[in-house]
C-alpha positions as CSV (number, residue, x, y, z in Angstrom):
1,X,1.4,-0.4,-33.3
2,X,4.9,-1.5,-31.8
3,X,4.0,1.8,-28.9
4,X,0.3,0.3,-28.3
5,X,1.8,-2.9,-27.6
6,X,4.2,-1.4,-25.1
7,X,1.6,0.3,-23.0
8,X,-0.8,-2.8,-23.3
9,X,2.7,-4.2,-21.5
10,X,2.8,-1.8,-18.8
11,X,-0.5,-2.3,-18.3
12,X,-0.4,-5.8,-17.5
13,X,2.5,-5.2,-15.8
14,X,1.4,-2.6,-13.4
15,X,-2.1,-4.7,-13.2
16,X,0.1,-7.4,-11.7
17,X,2.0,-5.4,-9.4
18,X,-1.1,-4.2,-8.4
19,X,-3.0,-7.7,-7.9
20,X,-0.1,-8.9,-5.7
21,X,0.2,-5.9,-3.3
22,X,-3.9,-5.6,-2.9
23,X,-3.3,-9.0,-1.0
24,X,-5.8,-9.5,1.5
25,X,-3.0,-9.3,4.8
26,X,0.0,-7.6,4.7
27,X,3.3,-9.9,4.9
28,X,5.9,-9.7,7.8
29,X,7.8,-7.6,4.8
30,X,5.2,-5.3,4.2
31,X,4.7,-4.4,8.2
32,X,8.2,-3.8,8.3
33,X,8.6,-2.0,5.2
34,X,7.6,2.1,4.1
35,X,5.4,3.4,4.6
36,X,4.8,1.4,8.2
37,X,8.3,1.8,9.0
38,X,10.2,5.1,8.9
39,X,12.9,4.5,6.0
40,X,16.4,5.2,6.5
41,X,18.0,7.1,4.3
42,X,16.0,8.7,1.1
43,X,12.1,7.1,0.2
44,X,12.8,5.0,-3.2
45,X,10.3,5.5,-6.4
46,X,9.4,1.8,-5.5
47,X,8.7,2.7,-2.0
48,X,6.6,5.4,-3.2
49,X,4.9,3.4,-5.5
50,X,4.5,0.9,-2.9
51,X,2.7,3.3,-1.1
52,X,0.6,4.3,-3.2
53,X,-0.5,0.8,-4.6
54,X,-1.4,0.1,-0.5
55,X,-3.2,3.4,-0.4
56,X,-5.4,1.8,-3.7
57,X,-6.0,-1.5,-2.2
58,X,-7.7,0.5,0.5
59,X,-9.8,2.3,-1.4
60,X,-8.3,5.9,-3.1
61,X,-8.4,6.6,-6.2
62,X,-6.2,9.0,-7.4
63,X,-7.3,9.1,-10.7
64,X,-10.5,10.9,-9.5
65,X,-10.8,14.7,-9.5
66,X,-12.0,14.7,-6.3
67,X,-13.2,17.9,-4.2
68,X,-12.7,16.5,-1.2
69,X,-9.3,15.9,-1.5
70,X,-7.0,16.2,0.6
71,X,-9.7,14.3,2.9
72,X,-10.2,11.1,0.6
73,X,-6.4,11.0,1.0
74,X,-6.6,11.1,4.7
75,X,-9.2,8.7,5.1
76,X,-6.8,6.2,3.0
77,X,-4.0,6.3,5.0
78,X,-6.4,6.0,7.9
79,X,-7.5,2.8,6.6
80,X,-4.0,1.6,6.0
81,X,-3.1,2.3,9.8
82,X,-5.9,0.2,11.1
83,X,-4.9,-2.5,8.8
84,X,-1.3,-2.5,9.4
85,X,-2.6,-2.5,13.7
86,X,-5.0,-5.2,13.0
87,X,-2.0,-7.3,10.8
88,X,1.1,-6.3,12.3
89,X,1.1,-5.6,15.3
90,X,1.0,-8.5,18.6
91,X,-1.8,-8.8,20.1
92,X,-1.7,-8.5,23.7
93,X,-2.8,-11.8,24.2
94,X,0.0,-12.8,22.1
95,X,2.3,-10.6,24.4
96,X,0.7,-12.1,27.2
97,X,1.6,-15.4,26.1
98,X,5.2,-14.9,25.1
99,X,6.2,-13.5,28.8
């Protein structure tokens, strides 16, 4: 009972976790945070899970058994990429304007 009530912790816990970083637009954090940013110095276990959780909100699934793989991968972080151009970085009319 006392380990059921653990997990059903973690759970809720990682369900959290997840729910905040599946926000719809990255924060000026996240753009210039791992994975968008090359880290300095070793990738945490956050980072990595950070990653990961980013790589969810997009649409893998690791938990799948998935022949395709490494491909569904791939098209994840492709996904990722366009977000983080479409929500990090200026536009060049925003360039434009700050010259």
């Amino acid at each position: 009972m006392n380990m059921d009530l653990k997990t059903a912790g973690a759970l809720f816990l990682l369900a959290v976790v997840t729910t905040a970083t599946a926000a719809p637009r990255l924060t000026p954090e996240q753009c210039n945070s791992y994975p968008f940013k090359q880290p300095v110095g070793e990738v945490t276990r956050a980072q990595l899970k950070q990653e990961l959780a980013e790589l969810e909100a997009v649409g893998y699934d690791p938990g799948i058994n998935d022949v395709y793989y490494p491909r569904d991968i791939q098209r994840a972080e492709n996904k990722l990429h366009a977000k983080y151009l479409r929500e990090c970085k200026p536009s060049s009319s925003r360039a434009q304007t700050a010259d």
